[in-house]
N, C-alpha and C positions, 0 to 999 in steps of 0.2 A: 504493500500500500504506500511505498515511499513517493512521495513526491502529489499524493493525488487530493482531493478537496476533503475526501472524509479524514485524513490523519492531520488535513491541517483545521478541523474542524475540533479536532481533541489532541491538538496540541501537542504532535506527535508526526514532527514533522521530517522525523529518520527512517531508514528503511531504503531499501533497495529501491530506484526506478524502474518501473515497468518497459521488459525489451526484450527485443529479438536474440535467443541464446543457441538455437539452433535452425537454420534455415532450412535444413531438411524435415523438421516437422511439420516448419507452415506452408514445405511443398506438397507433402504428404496431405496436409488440412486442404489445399489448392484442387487437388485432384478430387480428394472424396465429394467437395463439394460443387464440382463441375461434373463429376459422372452421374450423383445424385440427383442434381440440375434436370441434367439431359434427359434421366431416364422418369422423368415427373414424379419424385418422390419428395420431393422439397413441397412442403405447403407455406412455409415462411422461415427468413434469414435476416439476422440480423446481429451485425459485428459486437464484440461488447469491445469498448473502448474507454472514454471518458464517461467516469460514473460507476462504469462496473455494471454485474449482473442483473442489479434489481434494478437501476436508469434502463439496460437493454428492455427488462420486460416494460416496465413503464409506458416508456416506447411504442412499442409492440403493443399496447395496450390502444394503447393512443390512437392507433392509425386501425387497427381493426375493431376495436370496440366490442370488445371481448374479455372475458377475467381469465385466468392463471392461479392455481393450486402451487405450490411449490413444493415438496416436501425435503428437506437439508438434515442431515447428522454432524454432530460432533459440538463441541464447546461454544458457550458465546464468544470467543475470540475467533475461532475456529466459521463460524456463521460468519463474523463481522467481515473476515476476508474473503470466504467464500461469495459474499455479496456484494461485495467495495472493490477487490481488485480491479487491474488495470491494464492486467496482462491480456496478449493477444489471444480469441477465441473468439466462436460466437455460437449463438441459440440457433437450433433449427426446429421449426417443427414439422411432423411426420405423421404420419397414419398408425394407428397402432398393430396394423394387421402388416402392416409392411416394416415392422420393425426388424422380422430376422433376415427380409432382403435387404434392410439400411446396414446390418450388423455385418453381413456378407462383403457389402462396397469400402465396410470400413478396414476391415481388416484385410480386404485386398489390397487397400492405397497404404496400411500401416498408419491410418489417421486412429483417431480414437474419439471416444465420446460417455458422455456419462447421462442417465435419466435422472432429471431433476424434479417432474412434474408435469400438469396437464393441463390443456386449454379447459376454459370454463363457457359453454355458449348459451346458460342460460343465466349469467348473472355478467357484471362488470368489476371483480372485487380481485385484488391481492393481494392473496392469502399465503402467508408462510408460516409452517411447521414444521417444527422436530418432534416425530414420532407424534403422539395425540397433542400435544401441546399447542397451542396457536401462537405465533411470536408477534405476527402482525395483521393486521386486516386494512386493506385501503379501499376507501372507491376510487374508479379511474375517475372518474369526474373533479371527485376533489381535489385530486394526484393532479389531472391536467390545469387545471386552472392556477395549483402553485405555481405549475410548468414555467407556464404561460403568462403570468402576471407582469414579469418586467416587459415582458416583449409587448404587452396590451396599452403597458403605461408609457411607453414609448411611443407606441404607435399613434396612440391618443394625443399625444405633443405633437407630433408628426403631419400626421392624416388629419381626418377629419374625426373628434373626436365622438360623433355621435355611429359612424360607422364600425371603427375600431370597439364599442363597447358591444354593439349586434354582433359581430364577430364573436367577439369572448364570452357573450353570455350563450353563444349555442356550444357552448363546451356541456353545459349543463342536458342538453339534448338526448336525452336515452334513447327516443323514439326515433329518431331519423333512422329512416332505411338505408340511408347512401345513394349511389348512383345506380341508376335503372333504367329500364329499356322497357317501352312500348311502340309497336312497329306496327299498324294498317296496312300494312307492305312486306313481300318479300323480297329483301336485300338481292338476291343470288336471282331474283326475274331479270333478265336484260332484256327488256322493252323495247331498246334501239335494236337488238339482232339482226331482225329482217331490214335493216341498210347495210349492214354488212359486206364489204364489195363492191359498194355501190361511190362516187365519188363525194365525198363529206362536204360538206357545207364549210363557208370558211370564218371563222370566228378569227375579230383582233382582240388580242390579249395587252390590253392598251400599258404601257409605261413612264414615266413619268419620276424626276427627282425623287427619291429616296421608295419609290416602291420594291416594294418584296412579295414574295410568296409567286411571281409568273412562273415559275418550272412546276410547282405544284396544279395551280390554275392548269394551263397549260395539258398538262398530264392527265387530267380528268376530263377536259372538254376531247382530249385525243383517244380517250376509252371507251367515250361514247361514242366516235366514230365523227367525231367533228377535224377540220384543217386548219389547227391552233397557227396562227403566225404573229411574232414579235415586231406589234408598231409601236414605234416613239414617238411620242407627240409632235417631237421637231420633224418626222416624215410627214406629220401632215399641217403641221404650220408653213412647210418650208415645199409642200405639195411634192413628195416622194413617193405617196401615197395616198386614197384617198377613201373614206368610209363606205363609198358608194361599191367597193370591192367585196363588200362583207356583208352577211347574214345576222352576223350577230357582233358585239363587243362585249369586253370583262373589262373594268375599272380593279386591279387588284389594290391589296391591302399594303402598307407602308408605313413612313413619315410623312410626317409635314412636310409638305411644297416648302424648301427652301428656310427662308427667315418669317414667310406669311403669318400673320396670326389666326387659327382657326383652322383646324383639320380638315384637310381637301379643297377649304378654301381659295387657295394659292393656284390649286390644280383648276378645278373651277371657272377662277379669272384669267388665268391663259386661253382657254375657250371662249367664253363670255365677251372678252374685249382685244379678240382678235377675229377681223370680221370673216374672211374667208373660214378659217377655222367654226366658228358659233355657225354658219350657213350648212359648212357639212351635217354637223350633231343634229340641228334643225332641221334636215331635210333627211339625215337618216330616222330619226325619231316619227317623222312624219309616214314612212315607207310601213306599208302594211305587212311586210316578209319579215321585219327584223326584229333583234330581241336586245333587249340589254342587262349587264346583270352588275351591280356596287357591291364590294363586298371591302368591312370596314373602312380604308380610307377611302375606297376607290365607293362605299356607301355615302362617304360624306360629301365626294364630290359631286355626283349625282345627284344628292338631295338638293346640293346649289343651281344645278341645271335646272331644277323644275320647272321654271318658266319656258324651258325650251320640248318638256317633256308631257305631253299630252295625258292627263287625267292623272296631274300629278302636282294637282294647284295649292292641294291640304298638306303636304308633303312636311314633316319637323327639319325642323335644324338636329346638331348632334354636338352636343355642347361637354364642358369638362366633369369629369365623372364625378360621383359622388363624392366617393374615397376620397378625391384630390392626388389618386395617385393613378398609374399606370397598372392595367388589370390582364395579367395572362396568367389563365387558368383553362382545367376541363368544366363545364358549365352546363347543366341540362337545360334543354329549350322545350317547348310544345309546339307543331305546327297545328296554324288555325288554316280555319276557311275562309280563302281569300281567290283573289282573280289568280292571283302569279301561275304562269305557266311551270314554273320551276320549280312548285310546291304540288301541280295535282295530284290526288290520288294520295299523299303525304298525310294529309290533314287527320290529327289525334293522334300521331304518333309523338312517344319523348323519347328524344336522343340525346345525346353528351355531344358536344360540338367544341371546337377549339375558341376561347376569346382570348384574345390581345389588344388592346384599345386604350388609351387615356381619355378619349373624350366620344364618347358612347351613348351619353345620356338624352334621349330624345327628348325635347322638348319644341310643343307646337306655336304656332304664333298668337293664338286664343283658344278657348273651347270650340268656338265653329269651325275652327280646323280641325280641332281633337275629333271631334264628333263627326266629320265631312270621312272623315279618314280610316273610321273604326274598322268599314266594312275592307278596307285597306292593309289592315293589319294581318302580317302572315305569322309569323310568329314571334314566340315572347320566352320570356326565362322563368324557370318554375321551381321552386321546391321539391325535392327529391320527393316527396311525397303527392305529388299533383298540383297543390296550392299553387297563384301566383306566385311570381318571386317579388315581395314589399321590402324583404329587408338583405343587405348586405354579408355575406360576399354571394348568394344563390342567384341575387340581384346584383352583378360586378360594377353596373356604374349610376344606377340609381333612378332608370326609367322606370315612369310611372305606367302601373300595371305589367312591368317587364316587357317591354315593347323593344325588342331589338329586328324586325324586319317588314318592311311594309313591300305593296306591290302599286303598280299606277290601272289605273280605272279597267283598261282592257288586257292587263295582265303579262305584258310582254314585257313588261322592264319592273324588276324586281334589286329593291336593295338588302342589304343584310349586312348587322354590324360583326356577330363571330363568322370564323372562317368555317365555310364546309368542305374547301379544297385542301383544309390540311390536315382533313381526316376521313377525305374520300377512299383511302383503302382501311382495311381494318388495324394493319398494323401499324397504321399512322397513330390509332390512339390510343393512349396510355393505360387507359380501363375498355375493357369490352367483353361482353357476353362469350361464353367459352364457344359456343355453338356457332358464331359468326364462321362463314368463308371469307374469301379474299375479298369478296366486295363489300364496302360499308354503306351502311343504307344513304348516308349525303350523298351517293353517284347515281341516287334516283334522279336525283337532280335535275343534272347533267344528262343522264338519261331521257328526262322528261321532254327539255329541250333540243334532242335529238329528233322524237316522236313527232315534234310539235311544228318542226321546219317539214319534215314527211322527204 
């Protein structure tokens, strides 16, 4: 325990520092845990480092929301190290029927391990015993929120501090189910199929100072069987190019235009008040073949167009997030029932969607916008549980009613603040249903808009 917070906690600040004594064990620990990996026998891993054994479960407690039984022998000294050390190892947990195949991998790599205890899935509590004795009893709740309290009172100085407290008080949350999947669709349907072959349609994957995410875009609108091609705004200010060549465009996600103030803004007014340029968008928007799609920054430029964009009068701004800060998270949405071409057939499903955005938060220019607009709204951000999402982080930047994507009057031009293109395959995202194939349901999408040119 030399060197670590519990010895300096009792004033006991000698003792060996925790370290590497033999490199051949922790090749040994390297292998067992890369074959066990492999061969899906790992149900969770997690290193003990700073803190020691009882911070790993902690931990572990934390993110699954689940309790732990512990069961330990030997002296209170004997406990105090077995739970405080410092040294390299970590917890796994396993299936108990597959214990003498774990035992078999261990002792082929020459790794080793010992049974300390077992997950608890109908309580949140941890509990440590020697033999009948009980030594401790915690809730994770209480546990997390000690966690958690400088990082809350920071954030609160920080942020905003009415968001940072909604944060911390859903620590207290027993009930949350977590992230969940509802699909009126099947993912693995490719809808677009029957074009297969056939010569794609040609979508511009527009770009512009500081955007990101076009290899992703791109990459979806090409699965659906669309002819993704990279224009620069300067090909068609500088007429290299010209929209009149294209079926469709994608405004993708980024920064800020330059030094502009207001997201997408910047991007926006290069169109807007450059006239040959505002005449293209204008007379492609006018064209009954085409489709357009904003997705975060490339949503907020869009929404600036509106006056150039037909049944797109009620249309919000996209203003600085609640938080006050920059929001990239996995985030559940609900699709509603709206015109968007890019949402049909969608509508009632909840997915986990990628957000990244600082400034997100819809806000309209009165209520007769709000209400012009309702039947406009395609989807919104929801509590794991169904509910709207009203309060922060379920809600990442503080629109009212969780309004993150609206569609214009007759459905062909669809904006949306998270990304669907950076989780149109399944392995793009970070949680997913075990049952998923390779396709993620966001490349209905894209799909749909394949269907929808014909």
């Amino acid at each position: 325990m030399g060197g670590s917070s519990l010895a300096q906690v009792y004033s006991r600040p000698g003792g060996a520092v925790p370290d590497l004594d033999d490199a051949d064990r922790l090749k040994r620990f390297f292998a067992a845990v890369q074959e066990l990996n492999q061969r899906d026998m790992l149900l969770a891993y997690h290193d003990r480092s700073d803190g020691g054994l009882v911070t790993t479960l902690a931990e572990m407690m934390f993110a699954s929301r689940l309790g732990v039984s512990l069961q330990l022998e030997g002296s209170d000294d004997e406990i105090l190290r077995q739970l405080f050390n410092e040294e390299l190892g970590a917890v796994v947990q396993v299936e108990k029927r597959k214990l003498t195949q774990v035992q078999m991998v261990l002792d082929r790599t020459g790794a080793s391990a010992t049974a300390i205890g077992r997950v608890e899935y109908d309580n949140q509590q941890l509990n440590i015993r020697r033999g009948d004795e009980l030594l401790l009893s915690k809730d994770r709740a209480a546990m997390q929120k000690d966690w958690s309290e400088t990082s809350y009172r920071m954030q609160a100085l920080r942020d905003n501090p009415a968001t940072a407290r909604e944060e911390f008080d859903r620590i207290s949350d027993d009930e949350d189910p977590g992230l969940n999947v509802v699909l009126s669709f099947d993912p693995a349907d490719d809808i677009a199929r029957q074009y297969r072959g056939k010569a794609g349609p040609r979508v511009a994957i527009l770009r512009e100072q500081g955007v990101n995410s076009q290899y992703e875009m791109a990459a979806a609108f090409m699965r659906a069987g669309f002819v993704a091609v990279d224009v620069h705004m300067s090909d068609l200010h500088e007429g290299r190019d010209n929209l009149a060549n294209y079926h469709g465009i994608v405004a993708c996600g980024g920064f800020s235009f330059g030094d502009v103030l207001g997201a997408g803004g910047g991007w926006a007014k290069s169109i807007l008040y450059h006239p040959q340029t505002r005449e293209q968008f204008a007379e492609f928007f006018q064209r009954e073949d085409t489709f357009a799609l904003g997705v975060c920054n490339g949503c907020q430029m869009l929404s600036n167009l509106r006056e150039l964009i037909p049944g797109a009068d009620s249309w919000p701004r996209f203003l600085r997030n609640k938080s006050e800060q920059f929001e990239a998270r996995l985030s559940l949405v609900e699709v509603l029932e709206s015109p968007s071409m890019f949402l049909e057939g969608m509508a009632g499903s909840r997915l986990p969607i990628a957000t990244s955005h600082g400034e997100g938060r819809v806000v309209f220019a009165d209520d007769t916008d709000r209400y012009a607009a309702s039947h406009l709204i395609a989807a919104r951000f929801i509590e794991n549980n169904g509910d709207v999402a009203d309060h922060y982080p379920a809600n990442p930047n503080g629109s009212r009613d969780g309004i993150c994507a609206l569609s214009n009057e007759d459905g062909r031009v669809t904006i949306i603040m998270p990304h669907p293109e950076r989780v149109a395959r399944t392995v793009q995202n970070s949680w997913h249903p075990e049952n998923w194939g390779e396709d993620g349901p966001w490349l209905r999408m894209f799909r749909n808009a394949r269907r929808a040119i014909g």
